[in-house]
C-alpha positions in Angstrom: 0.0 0.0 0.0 2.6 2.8 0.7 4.7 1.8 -2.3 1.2 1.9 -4.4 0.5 5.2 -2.7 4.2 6.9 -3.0 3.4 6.0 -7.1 0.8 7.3 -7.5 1.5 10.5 -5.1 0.8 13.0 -8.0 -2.2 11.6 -8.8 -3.9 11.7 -5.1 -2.9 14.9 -4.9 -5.5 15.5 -8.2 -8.1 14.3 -5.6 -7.2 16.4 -2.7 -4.9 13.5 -1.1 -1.5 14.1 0.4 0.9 11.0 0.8 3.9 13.1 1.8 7.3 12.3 -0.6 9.3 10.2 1.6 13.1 10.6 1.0 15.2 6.6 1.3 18.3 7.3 2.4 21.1 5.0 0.0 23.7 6.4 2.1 22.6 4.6 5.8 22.3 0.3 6.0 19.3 -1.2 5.8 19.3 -2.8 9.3 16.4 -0.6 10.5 15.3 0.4 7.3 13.6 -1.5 4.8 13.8 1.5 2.5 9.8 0.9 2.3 8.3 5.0 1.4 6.5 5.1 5.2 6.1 7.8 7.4 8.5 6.3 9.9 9.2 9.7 11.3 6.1 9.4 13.4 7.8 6.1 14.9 11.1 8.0 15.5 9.2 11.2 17.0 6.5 9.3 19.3 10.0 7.1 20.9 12.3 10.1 21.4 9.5 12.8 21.5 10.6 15.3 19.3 8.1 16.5 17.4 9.5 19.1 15.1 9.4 16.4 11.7 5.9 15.9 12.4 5.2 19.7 12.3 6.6 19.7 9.2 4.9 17.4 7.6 1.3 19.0 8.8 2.3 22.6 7.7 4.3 21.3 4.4 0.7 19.7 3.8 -0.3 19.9 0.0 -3.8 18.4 0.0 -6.7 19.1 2.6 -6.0 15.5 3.6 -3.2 14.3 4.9 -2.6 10.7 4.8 0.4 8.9 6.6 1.4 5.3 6.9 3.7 3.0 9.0 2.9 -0.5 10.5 4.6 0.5 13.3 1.4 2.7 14.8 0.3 -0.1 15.6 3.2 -3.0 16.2 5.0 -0.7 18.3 1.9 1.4 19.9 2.0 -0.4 23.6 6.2 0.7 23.4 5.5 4.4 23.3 5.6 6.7 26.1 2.0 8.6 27.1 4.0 11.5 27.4 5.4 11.6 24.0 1.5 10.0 22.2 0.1 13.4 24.1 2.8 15.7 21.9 1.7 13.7 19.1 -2.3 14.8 19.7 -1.1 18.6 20.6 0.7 18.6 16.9 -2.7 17.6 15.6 -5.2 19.5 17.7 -7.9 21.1 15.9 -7.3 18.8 12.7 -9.5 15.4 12.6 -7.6 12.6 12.8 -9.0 9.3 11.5 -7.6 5.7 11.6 -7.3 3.4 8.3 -6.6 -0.1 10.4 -5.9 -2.9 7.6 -6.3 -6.7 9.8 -5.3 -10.0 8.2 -6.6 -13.1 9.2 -5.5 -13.5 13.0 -3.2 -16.8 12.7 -1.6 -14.8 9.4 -1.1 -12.0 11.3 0.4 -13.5 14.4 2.7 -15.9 11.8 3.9 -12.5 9.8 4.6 -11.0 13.3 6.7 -13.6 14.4 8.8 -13.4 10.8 9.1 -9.9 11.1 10.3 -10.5 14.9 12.9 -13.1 13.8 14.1 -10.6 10.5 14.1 -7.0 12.4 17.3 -6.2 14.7 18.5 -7.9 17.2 16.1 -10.3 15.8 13.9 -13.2 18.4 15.6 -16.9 19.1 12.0 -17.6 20.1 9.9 -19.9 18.8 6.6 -19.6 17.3 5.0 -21.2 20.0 7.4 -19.0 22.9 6.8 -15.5 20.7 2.9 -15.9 20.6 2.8 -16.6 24.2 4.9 -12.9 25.0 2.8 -10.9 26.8 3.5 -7.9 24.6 2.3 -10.4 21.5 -0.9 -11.0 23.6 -1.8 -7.7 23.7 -1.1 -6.9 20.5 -3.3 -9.2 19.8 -6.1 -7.9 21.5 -7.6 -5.9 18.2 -10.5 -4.6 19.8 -8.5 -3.1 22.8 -6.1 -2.1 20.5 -8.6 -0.1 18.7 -9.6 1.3 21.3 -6.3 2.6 22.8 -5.1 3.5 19.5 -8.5 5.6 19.4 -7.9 7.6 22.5 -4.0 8.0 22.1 -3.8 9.3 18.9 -7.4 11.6 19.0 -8.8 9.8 16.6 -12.5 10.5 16.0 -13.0 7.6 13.5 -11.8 4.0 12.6 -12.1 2.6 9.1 -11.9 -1.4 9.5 -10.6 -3.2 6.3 -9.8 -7.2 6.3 -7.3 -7.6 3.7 -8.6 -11.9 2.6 -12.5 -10.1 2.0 -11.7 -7.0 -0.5 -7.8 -6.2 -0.2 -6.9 -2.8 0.9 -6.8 -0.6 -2.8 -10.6 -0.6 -3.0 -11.5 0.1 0.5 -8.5 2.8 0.5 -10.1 4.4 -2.8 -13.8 4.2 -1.1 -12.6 5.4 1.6 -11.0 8.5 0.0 -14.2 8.8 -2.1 -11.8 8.6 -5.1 -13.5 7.4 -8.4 -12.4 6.7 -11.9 -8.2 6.7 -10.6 -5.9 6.0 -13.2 -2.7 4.5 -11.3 0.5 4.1 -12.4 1.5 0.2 -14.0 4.7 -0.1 -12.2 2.3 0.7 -8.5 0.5 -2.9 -8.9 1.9 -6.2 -7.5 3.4 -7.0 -4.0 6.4 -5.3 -3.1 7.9 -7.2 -0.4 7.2 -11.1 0.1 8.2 -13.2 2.9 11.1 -15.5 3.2 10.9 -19.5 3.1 10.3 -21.0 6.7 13.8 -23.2 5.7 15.7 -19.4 5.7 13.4 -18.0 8.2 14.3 -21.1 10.6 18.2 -20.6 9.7 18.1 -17.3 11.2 16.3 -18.2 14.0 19.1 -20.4 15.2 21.7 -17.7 14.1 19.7 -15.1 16.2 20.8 -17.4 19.5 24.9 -15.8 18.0 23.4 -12.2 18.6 25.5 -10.5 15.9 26.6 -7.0 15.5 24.0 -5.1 13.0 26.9 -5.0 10.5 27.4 -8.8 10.3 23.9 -9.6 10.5 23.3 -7.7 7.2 26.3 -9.4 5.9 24.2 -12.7 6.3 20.9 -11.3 4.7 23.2 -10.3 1.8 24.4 -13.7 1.0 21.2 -15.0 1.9 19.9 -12.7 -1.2 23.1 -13.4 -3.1 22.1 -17.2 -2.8 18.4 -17.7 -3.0 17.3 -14.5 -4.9 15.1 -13.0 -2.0 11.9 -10.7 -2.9 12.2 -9.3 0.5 12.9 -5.4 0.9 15.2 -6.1 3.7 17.1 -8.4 1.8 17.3 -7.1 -1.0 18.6 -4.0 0.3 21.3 -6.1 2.6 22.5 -7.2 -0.8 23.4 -4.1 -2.0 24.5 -2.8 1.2 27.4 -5.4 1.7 28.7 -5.1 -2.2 30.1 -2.5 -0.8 30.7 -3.9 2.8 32.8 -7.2 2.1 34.5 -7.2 5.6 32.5 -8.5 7.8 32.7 -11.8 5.8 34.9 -13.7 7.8 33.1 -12.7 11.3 30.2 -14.2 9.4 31.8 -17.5 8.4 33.2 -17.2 12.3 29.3 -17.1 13.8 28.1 -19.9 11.9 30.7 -22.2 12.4 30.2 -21.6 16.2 26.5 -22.2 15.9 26.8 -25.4 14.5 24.4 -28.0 12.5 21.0 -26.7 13.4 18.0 -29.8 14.6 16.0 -28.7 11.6 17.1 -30.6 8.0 16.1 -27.7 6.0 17.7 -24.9 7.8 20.6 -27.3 8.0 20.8 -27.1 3.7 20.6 -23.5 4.2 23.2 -23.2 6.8 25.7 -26.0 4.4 24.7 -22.8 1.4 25.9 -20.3 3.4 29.2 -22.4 4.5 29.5 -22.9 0.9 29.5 -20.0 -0.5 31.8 -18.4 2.2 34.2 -20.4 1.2 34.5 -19.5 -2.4 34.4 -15.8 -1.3 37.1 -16.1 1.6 39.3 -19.0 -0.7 38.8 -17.6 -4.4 40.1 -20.2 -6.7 
């Protein structure tokens, strides 16, 4: 949705919609960045509580609506400080805010979670069964509460419900907006970032149990990608990143050495890849 939205920003704006330009940074690694056009500046402002990017993007508005997006509104709501969610409503008092809450199917949801838990820095050694038993995950899960505190912390007068397996989220979005008749742009349709195989997904799993410096971690996504041809943003991005970062190679080959063969056969395969490949980079023929 925010790459289909960042596509087709000139075309919104035609409508009176304003998904604010969102500059990706080449120049940082991707380790916290999935290079994903979000509004991740709300993330950063409601943890440190500096608001001054947020009052930028309200007064550098170019539409009469504003429309923002980042998952992390929601993954990361119970995480930020009252304190810091009342700056947030101050920065928007006397504009309406509204809420545009996409849910999967639950078991989906709580499955994706725990992928995205095992992927993002420093990245869980948890189990499925061990993560969906956190108490954080429990609450989280809890999508009428959450609704509700979302509601009251972020002054939100409404909340659109969409389920992403009954309609998607374009049409709803587009209803929603009372946009008709949009043209979007070809290169805006299709999914931009797809999940990893559970064999790699297991793999790192074990490898988070080494908890790796950021810059040896990305090192591993890299050959990951380099290997198995990843349509994952994170990965992706990790294999352009360490093109240009080959040192932390031989830390890498170091870590998985000391993990050891993994219980799981397929993770195992993966794990024998990597060991593979490391070789041939570290021992060029």
């Amino acid at each position: 949705m925010q790459n289909w939205c960042a596509e087709n920003r000139e075309k919104l704006l035609e409508f009176g919609v304003d998904y604010p330009a969102v500059e990706i940074r080449e120049d940082i690694g991707p380790i916290t960045n999935d290079r994903t056009p979000k509004h991740g500046i709300l993330i950063g402002a409601l943890r440190s509580g500096n608001m001054d990017k947020v009052k930028a993007l309200i007064a550098g508005a170019e539409a009469p609506v504003l429309l923002l997006s980042t998952e992390g509104l929601s993954n990361h709501f119970y995480k930020f400080p009252e304190e810091n969610l009342a700056k947030l409503r101050e920065c928007f008092a006397g504009i309406p805010v509204e809420l545009f809450l996409v849910y999967r199917d639950k078991p989906k949801w709580l499955k994706s979670l725990w992928n995205q838990a095992i992927i993002s820095y420093p990245g869980t050694p948890a189990t499925f069964e061990e993560y969906a038993q956190l108490p954080i995950v429990r609450r989280l899960a809890d999508w009428e509460q959450l609704k509700a505190d979302m509601m009251e912390s972020y002054g939100a007068s409404h909340v659109e419900e969409v389920t992403l397996e009954e309609n998607g989220w374009r049409i709803p979005l587009m209803d929603y907006l009372n946009i008709e008749d949009f043209e979007e742009s070809e290169s805006s349709e299709g999914q931009h970032n797809v999940s990893l195989g559970s064999d790699v997904l297991e793999f790192i799993r074990q490898m988070n149990q080494m908890r790796l410096g950021p810059n040896v971690r990305l090192a591993m996504f890299g050959l990951i990608h380099e290997i198995y041809n990843t349509s994952n943003l994170a990965f992706r991005n990790a294999g352009n990143w360490t093109e240009k970062h080959p040192g932390h190679i031989r830390p890498l080959d170091k870590a998985i050495r000391e993990l050891g063969p993994v219980p799981d056969e397929d993770a195992e395969k993966v794990r024998q890849s990597l060991l593979t490949e490391l070789e041939k980079k570290l021992n060029p023929a």
